[in-house]
Backbone bond lengths (Angstrom), bond angles and torsions (degrees), N, CA, C in turn:
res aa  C-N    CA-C-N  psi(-1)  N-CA   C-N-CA  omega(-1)  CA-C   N-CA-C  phi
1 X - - - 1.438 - - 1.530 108.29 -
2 X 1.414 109.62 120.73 1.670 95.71 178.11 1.516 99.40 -115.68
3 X 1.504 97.40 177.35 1.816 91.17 -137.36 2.222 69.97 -147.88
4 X 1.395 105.10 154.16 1.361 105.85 175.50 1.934 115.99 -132.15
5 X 1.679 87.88 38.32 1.318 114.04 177.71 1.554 115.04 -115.46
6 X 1.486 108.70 119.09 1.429 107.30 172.24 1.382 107.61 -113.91
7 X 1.751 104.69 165.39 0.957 120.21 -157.34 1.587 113.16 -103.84
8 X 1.406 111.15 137.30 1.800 118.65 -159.67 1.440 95.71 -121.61
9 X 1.548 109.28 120.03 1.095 111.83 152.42 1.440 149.20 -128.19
10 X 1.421 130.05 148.39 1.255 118.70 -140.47 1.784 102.00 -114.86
11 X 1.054 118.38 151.71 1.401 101.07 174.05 1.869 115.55 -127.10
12 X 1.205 103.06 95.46 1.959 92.18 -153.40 2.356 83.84 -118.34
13 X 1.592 87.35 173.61 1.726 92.96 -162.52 1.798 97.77 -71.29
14 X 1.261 115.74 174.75 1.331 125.97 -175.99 1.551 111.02 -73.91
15 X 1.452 118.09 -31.80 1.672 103.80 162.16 1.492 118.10 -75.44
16 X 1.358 111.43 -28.08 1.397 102.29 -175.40 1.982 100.77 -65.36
17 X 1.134 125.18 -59.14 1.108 123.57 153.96 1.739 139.30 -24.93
18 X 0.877 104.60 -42.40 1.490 114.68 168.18 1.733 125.90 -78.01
19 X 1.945 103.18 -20.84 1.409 111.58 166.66 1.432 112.37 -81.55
20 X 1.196 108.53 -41.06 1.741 116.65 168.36 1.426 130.40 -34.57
21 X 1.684 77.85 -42.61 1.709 94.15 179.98 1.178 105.83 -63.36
22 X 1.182 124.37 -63.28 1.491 145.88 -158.59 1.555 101.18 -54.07
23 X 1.493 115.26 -52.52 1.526 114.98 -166.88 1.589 96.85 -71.81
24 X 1.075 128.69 -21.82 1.876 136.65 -172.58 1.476 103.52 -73.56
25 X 1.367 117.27 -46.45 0.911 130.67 174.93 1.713 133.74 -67.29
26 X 1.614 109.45 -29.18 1.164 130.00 152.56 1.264 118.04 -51.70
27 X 1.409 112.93 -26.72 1.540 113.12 -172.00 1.426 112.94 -128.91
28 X 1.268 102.30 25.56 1.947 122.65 165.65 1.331 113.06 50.45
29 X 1.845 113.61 35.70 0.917 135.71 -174.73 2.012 106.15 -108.26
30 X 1.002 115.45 165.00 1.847 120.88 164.05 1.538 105.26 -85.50
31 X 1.248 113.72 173.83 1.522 107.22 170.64 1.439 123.08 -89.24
32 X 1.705 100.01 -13.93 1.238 110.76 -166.91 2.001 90.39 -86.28
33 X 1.551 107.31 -36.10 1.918 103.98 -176.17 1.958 111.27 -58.80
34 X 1.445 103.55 -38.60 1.462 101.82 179.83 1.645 111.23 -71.10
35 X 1.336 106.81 -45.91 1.702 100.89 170.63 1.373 113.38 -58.35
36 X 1.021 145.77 -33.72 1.045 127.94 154.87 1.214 126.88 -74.41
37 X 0.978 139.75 -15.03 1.654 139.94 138.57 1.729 126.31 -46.31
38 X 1.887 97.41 -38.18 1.589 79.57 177.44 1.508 103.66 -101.15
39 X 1.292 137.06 -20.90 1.574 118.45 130.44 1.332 131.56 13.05
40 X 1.463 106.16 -94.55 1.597 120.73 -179.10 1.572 99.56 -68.48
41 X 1.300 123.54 -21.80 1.837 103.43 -170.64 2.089 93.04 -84.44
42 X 1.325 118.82 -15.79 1.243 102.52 -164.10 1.737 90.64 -102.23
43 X 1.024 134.25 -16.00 1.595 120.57 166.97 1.461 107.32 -78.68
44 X 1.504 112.82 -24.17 1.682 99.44 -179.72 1.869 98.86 -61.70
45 X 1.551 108.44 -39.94 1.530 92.69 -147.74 1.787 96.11 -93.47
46 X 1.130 122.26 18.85 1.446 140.53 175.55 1.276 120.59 -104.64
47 X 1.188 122.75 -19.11 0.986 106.36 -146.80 1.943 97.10 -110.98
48 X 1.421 103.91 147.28 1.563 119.11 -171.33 1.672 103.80 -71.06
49 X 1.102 107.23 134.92 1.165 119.60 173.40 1.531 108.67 -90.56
């Protein structure tokens, strides 16, 4: 199966990580589904036309 998604990784401290979780989780999301959500919402509103 080929797939035209690569993989990003971030390396941030264990509280910053552990609040992430929490707010991802508030919204019955993974941490890895919202990072990629605020990802794509900050290249949509970045990005040059």
């Amino acid at each position: 199966m080929t797939t035209n998604k690569k993989r990003f990784v971030l390396l941030v401290d264990f509280d910053i990580y552990e609040d992430f979780k929490k707010l991802a989780e508030e919204q019955n999301r993974t941490a890895g589904n919202l990072g990629v959500t605020l990802i794509k919402n900050f290249v949509k509103e970045h990005k040059t036309k």
